[in-house]
N, CA, C and O atoms as a printed pandas DataFrame, in Angstrom:
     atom_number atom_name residue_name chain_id  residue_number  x_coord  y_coord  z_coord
0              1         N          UNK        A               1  -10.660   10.466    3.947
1              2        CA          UNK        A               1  -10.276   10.686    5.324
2              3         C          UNK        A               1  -10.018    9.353    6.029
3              4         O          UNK        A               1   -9.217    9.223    6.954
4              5         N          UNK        A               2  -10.941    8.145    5.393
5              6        CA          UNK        A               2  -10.577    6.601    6.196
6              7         C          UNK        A               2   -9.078    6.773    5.888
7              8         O          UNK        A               2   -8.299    6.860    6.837
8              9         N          UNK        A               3   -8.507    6.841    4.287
9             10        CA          UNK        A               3   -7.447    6.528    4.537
10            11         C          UNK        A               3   -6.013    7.183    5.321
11            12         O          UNK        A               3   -4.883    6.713    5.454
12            13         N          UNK        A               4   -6.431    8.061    5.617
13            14        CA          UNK        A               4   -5.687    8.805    6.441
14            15         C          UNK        A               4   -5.675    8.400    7.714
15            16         O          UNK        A               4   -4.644    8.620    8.350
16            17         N          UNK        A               5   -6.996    7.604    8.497
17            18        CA          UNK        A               5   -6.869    7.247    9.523
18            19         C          UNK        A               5   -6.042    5.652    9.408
19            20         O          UNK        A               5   -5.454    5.267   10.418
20            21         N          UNK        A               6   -6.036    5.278    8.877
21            22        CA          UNK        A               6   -5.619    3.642    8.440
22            23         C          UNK        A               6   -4.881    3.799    8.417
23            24         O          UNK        A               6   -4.498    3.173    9.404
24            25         N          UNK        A               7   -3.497    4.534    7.751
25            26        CA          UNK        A               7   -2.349    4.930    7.611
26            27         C          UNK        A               7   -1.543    5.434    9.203
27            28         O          UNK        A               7   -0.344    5.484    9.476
28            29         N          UNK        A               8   -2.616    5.721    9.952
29            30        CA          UNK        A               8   -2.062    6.429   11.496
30            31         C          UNK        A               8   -1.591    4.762   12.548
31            32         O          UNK        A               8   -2.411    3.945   12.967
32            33         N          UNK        A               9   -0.367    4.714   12.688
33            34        CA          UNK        A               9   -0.330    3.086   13.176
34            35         C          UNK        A               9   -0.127    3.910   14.615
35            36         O          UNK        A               9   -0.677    3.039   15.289
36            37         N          UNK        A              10    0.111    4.564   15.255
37            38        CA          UNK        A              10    0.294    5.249   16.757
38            39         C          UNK        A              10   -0.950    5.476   17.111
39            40         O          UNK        A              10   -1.276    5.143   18.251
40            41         N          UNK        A              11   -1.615    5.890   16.518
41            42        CA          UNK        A              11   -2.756    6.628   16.702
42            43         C          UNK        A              11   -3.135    8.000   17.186
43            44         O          UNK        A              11   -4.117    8.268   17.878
44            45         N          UNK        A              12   -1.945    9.093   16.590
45            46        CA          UNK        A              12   -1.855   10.131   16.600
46            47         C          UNK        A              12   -2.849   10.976   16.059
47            48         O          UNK        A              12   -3.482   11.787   16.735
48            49         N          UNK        A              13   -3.033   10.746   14.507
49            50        CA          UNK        A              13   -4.110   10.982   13.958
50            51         C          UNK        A              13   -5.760   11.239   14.500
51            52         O          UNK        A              13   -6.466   12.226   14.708
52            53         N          UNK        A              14   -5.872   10.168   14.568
53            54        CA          UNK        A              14   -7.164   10.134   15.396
54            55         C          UNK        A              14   -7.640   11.149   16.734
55            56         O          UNK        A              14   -8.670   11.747   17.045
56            57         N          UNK        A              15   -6.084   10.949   17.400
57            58        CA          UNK        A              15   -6.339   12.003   18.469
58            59         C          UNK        A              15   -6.134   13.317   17.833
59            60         O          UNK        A              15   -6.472   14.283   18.517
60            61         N          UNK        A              16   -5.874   13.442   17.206
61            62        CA          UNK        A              16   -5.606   15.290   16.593
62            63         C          UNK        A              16   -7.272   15.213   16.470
63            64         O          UNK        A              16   -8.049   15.747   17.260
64            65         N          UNK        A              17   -7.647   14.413   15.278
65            66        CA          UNK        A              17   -9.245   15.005   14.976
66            67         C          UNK        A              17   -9.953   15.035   16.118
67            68         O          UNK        A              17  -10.886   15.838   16.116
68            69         N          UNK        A              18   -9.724   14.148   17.481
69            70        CA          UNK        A              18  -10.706   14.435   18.828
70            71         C          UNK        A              18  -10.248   15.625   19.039
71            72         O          UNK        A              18  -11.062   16.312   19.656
72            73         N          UNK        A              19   -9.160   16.220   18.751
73            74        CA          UNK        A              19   -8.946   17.408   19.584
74            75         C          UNK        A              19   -9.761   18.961   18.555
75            76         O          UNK        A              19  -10.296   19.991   18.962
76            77         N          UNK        A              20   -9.557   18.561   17.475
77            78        CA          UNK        A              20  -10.286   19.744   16.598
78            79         C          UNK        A              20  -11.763   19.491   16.790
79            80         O          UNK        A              20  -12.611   20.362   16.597
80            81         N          UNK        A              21  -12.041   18.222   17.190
81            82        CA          UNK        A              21  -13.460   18.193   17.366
82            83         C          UNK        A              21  -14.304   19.205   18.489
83            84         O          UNK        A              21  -15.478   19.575   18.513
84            85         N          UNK        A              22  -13.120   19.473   19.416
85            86        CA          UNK        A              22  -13.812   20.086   20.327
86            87         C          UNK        A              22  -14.090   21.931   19.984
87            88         O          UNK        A              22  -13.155   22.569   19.500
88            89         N          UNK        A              23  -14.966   22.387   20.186
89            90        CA          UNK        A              23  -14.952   24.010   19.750
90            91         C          UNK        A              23  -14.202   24.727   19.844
91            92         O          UNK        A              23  -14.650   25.778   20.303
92            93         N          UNK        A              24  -12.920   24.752   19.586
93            94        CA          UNK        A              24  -12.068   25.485   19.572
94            95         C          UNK        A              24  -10.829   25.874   17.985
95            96         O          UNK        A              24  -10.472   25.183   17.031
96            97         N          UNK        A              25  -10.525   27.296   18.414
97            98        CA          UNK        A              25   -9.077   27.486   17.539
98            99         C          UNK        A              25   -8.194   26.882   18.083
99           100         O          UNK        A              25   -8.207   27.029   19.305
100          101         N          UNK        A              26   -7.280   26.143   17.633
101          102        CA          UNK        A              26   -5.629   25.734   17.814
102          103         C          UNK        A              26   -3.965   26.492   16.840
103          104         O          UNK        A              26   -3.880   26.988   15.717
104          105         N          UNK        A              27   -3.306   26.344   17.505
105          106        CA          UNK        A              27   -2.402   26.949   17.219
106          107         C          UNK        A              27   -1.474   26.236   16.773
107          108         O          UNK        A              27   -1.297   25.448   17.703
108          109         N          UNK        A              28   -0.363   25.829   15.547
109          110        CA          UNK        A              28    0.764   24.787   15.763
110          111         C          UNK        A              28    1.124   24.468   17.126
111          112         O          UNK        A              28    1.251   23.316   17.542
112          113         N          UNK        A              29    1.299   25.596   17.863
113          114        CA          UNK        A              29    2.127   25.316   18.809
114          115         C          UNK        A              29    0.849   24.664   19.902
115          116         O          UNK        A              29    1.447   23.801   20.545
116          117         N          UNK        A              30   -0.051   24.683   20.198
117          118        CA          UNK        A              30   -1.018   24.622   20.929
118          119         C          UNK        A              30   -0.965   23.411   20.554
119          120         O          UNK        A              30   -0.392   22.796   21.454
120          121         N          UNK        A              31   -1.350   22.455   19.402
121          122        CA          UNK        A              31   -1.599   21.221   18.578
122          123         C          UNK        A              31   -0.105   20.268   19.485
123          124         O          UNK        A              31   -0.302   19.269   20.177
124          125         N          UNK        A              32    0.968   20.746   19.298
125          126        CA          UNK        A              32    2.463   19.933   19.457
126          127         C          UNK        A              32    2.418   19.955   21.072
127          128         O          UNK        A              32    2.612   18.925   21.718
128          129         N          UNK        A              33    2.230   20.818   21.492
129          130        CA          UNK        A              33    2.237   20.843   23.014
130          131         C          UNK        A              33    1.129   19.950   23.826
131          132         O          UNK        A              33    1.465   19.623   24.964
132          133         N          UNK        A              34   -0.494   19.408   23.242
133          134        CA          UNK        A              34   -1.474   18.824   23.580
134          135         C          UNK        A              34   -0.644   17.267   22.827
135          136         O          UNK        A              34   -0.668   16.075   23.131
136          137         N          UNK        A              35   -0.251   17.731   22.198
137          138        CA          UNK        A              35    0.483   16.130   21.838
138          139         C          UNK        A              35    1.445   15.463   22.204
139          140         O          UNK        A              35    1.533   14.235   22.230
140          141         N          UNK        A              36    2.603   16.635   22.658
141          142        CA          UNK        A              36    3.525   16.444   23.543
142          143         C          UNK        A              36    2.530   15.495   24.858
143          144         O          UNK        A              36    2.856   14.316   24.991
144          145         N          UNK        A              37    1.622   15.916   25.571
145          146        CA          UNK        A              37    1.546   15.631   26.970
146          147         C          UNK        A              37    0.510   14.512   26.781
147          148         O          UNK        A              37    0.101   14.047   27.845
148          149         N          UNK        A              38    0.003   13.987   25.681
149          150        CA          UNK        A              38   -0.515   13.075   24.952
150          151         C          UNK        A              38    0.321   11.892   25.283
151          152         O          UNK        A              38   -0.148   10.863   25.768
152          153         N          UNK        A              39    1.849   12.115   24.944
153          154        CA          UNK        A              39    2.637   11.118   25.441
154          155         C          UNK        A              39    3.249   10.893   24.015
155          156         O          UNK        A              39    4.337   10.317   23.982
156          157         N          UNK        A              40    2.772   11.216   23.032
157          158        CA          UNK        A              40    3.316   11.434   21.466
158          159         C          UNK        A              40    4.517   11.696   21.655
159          160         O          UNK        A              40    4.980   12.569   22.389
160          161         N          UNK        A              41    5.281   10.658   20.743
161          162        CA          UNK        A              41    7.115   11.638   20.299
162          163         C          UNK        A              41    6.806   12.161   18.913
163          164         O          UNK        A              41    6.569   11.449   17.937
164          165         N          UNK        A              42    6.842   13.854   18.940
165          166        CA          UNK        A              42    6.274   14.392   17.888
166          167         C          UNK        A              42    7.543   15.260   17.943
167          168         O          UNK        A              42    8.297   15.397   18.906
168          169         N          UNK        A              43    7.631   15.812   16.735
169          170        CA          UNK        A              43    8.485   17.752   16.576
170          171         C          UNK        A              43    7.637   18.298   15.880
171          172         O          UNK        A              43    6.689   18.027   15.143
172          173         N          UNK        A              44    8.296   19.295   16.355
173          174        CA          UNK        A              44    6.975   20.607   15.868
174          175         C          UNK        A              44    6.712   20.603   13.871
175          176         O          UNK        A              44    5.790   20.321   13.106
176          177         N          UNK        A              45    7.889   21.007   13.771
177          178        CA          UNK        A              45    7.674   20.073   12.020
178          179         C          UNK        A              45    6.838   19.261   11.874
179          180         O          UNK        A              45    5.786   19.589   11.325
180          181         N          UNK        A              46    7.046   17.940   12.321
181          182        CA          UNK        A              46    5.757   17.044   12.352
182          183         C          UNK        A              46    4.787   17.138   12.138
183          184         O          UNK        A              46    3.991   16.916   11.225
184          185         N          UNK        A              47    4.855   17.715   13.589
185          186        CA          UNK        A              47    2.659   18.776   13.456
186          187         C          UNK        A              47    2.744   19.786   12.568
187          188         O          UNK        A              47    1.733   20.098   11.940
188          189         N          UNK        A              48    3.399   20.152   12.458
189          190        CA          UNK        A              48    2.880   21.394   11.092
190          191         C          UNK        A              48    2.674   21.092    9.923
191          192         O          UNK        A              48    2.003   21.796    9.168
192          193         N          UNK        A              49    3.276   19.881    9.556
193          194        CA          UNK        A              49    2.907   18.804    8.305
194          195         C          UNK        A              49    1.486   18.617    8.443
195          196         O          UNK        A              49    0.570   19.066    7.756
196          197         N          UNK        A              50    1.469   17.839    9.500
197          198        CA          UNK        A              50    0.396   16.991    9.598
198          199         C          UNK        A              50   -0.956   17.912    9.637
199          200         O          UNK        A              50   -1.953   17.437    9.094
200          201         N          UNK        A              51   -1.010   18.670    9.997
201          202        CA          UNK        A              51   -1.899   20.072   10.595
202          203         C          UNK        A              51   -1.941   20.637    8.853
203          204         O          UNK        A              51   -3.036   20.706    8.294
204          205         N          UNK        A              52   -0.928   20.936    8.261
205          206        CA          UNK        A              52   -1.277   21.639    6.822
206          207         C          UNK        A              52   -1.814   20.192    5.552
207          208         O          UNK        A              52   -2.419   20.241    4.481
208          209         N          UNK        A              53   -1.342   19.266    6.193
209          210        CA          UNK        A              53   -1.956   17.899    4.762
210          211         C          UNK        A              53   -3.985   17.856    5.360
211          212         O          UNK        A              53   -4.962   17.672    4.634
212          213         N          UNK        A              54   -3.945   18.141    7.111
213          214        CA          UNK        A              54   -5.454   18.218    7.177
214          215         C          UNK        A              54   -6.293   19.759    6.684
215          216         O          UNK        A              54   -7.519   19.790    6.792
216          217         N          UNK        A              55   -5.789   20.583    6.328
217          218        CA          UNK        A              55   -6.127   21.611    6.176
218          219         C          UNK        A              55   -5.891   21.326    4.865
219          220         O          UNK        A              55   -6.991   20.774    4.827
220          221         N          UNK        A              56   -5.386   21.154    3.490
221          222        CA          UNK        A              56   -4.928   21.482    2.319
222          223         C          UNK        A              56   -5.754   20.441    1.034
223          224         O          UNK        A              56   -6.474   20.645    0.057
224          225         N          UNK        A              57   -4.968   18.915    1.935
225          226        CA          UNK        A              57   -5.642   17.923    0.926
226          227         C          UNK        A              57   -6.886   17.195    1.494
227          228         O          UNK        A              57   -7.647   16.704    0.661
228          229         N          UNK        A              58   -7.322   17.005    3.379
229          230        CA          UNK        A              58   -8.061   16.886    3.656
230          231         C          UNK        A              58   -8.970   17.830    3.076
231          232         O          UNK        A              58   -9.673   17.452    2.140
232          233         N          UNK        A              59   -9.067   19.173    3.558
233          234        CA          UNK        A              59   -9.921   20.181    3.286
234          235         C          UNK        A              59  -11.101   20.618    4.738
235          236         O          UNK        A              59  -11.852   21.587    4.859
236          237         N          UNK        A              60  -10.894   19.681    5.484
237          238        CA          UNK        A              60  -11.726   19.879    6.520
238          239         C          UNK        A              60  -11.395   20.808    7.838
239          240         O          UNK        A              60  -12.143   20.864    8.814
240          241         N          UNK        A              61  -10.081   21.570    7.705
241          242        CA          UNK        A              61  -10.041   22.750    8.561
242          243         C          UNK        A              61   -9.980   23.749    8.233
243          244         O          UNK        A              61   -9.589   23.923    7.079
244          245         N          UNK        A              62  -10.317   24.882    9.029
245          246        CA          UNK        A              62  -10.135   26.389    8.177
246          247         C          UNK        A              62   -9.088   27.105    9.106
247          248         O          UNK        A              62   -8.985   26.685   10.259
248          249         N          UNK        A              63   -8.355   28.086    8.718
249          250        CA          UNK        A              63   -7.133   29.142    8.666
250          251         C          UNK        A              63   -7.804   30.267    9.378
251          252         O          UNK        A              63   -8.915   30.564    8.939
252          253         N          UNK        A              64   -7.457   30.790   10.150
253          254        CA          UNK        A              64   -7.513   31.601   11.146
254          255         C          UNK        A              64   -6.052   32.655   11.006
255          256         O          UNK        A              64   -5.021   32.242   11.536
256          257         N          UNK        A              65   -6.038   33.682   10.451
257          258        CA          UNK        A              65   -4.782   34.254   10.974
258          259         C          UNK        A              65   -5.206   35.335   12.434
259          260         O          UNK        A              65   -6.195   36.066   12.490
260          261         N          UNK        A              66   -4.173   35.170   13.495
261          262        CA          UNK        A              66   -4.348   35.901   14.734
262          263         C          UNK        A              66   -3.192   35.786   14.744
263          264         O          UNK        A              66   -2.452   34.802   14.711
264          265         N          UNK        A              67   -2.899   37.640   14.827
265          266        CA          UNK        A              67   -1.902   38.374   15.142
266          267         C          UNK        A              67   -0.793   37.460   13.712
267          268         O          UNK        A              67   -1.244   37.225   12.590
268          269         N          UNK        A              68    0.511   37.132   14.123
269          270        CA          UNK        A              68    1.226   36.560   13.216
270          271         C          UNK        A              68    1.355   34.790   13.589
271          272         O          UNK        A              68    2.404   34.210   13.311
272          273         N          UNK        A              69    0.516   34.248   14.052
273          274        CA          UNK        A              69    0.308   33.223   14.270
274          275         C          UNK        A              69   -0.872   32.440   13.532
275          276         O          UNK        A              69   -1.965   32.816   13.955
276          277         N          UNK        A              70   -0.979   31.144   12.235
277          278        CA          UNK        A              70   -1.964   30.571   11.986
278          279         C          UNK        A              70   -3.008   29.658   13.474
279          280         O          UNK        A              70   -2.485   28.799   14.185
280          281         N          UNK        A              71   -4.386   30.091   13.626
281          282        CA          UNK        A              71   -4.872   29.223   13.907
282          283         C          UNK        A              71   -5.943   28.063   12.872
283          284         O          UNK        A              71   -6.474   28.347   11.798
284          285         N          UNK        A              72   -6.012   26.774   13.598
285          286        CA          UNK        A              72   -7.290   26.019   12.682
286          287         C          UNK        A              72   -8.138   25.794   13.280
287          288         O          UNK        A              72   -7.769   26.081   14.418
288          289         N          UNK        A              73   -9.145   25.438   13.330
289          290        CA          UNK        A              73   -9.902   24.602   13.337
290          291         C          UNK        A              73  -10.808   23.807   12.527
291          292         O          UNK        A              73  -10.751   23.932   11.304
292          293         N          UNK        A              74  -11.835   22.813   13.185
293          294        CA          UNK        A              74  -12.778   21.931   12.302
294          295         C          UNK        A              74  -13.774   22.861   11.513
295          296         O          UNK        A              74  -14.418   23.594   12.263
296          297         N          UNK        A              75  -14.098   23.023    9.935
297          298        CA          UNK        A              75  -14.891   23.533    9.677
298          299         C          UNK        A              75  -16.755   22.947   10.256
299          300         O          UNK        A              75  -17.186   21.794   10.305
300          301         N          UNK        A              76  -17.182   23.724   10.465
301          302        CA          UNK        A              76  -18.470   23.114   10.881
302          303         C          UNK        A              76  -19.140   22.242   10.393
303          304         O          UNK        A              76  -19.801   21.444   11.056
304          305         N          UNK        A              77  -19.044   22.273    8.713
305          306        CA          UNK        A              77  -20.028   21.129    8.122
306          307         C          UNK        A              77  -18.696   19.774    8.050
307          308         O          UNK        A              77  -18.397   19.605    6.868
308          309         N          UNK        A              78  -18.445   19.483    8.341
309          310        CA          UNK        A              78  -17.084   18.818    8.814
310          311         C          UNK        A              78  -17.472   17.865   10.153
311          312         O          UNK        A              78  -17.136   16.688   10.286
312          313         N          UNK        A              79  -18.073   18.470   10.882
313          314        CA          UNK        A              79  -18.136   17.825   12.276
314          315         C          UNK        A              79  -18.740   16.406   12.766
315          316         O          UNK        A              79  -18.353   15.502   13.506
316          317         N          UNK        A              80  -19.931   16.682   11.945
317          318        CA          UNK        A              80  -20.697   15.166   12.142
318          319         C          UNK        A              80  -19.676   13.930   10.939
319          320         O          UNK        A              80  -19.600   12.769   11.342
320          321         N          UNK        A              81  -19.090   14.218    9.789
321          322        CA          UNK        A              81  -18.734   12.900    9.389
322          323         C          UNK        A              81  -16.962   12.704   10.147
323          324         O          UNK        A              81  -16.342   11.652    9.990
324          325         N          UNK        A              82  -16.539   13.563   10.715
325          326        CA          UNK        A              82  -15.751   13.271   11.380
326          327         C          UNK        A              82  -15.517   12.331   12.436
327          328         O          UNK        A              82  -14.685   11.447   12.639
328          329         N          UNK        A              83  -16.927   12.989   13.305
329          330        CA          UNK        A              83  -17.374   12.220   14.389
330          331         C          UNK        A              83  -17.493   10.589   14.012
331          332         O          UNK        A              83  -16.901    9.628   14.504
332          333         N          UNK        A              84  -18.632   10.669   12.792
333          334        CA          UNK        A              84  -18.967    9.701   12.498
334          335         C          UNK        A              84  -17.401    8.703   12.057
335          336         O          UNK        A              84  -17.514    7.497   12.275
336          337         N          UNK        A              85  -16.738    8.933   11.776
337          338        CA          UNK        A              85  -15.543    8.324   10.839
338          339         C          UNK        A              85  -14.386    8.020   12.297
339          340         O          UNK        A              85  -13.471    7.218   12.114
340          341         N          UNK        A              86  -14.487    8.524   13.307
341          342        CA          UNK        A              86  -13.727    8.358   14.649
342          343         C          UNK        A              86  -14.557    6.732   15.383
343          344         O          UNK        A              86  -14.012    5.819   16.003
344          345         N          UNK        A              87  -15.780    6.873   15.051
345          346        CA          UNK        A              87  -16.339    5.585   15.669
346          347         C          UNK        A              87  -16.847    4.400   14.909
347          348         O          UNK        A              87  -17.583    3.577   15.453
348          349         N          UNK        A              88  -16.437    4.290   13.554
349          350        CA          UNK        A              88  -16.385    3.852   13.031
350          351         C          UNK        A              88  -14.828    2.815   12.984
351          352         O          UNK        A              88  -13.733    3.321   12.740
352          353         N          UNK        A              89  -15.018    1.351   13.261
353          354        CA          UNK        A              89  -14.305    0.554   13.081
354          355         C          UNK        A              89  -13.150   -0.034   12.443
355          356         O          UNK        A              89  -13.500   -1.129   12.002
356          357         N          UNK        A              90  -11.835    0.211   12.171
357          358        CA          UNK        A              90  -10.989   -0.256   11.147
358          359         C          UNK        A              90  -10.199   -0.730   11.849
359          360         O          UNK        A              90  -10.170   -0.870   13.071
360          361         N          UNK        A              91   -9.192   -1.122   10.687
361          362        CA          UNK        A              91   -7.506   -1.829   11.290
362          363         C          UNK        A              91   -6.566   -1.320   11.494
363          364         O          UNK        A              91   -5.595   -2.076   11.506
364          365         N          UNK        A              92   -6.318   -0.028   11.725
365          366        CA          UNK        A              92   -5.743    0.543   12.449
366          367         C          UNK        A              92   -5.438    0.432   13.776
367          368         O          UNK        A              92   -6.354    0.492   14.596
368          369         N          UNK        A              93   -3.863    0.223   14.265
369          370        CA          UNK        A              93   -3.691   -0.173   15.477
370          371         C          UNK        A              93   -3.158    0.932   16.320
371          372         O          UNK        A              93   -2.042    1.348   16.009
372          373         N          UNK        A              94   -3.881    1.584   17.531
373          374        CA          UNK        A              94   -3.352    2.439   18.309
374          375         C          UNK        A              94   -2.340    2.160   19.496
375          376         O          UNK        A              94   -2.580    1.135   20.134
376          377         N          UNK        A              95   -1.482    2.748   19.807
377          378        CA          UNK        A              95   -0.781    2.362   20.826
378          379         C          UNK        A              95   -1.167    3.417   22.076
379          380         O          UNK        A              95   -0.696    3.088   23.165
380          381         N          UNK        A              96   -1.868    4.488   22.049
381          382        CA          UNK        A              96   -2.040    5.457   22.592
382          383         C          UNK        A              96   -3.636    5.251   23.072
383          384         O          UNK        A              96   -4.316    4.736   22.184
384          385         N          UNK        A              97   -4.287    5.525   24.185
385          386        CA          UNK        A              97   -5.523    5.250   24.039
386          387         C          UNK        A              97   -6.205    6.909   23.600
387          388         O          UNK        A              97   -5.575    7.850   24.082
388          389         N          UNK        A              98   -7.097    7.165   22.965
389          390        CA          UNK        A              98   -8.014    8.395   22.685
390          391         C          UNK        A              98   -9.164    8.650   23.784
391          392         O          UNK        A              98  -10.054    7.956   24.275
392          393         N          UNK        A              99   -8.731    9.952   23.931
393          394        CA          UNK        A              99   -9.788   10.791   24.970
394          395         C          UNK        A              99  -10.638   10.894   24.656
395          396         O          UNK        A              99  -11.478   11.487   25.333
């Protein structure tokens, strides 16, 4: 998961995991739209990449189907090294500040 954050030079990344951090389901569209107003130049493609490589090869979100729409969120045992791995120090350069 470091390297996934290391790889984020905007600092998009990072803010997605603050945002799954919080107790909630998200929606693609819910995810692109909080990123949209983030100030992110994203397309919805984008996030749906990015949203299925954290769900697939990460492994740390779970699939929600509601109605014909996927939701995710953070799996629970997931939460603390996430946390932990957000305040944790690297070289990664953000241009965006995180909420």
């Amino acid at each position: 998961m470091l390297k996934f954050l290391v790889r984020d030079k905007i600092g998009i990344r990072k803010c997605l995991l603050n945002l799954f951090l919080q107790t909630r389901n998200y929606t693609t569209s819910e995810v692109y739209d909080y990123l949209k107003k983030q100030g992110f130049d994203v397309n919805y493609r984008g996030v749906s990449a990015m949203v299925g490589q954290m769900h697939t090869r990460l492994g740390i979100l779970r699939i929600y189907l509601k109605r014909e729409h996927r939701c995710y969120s953070l799996k629970e045992d997931h939460r603390d090294i996430v946390r932990m791995i957000l305040t944790t120090p690297f070289s990664g350069k953000s241009l965006h500040p995180i909420p």
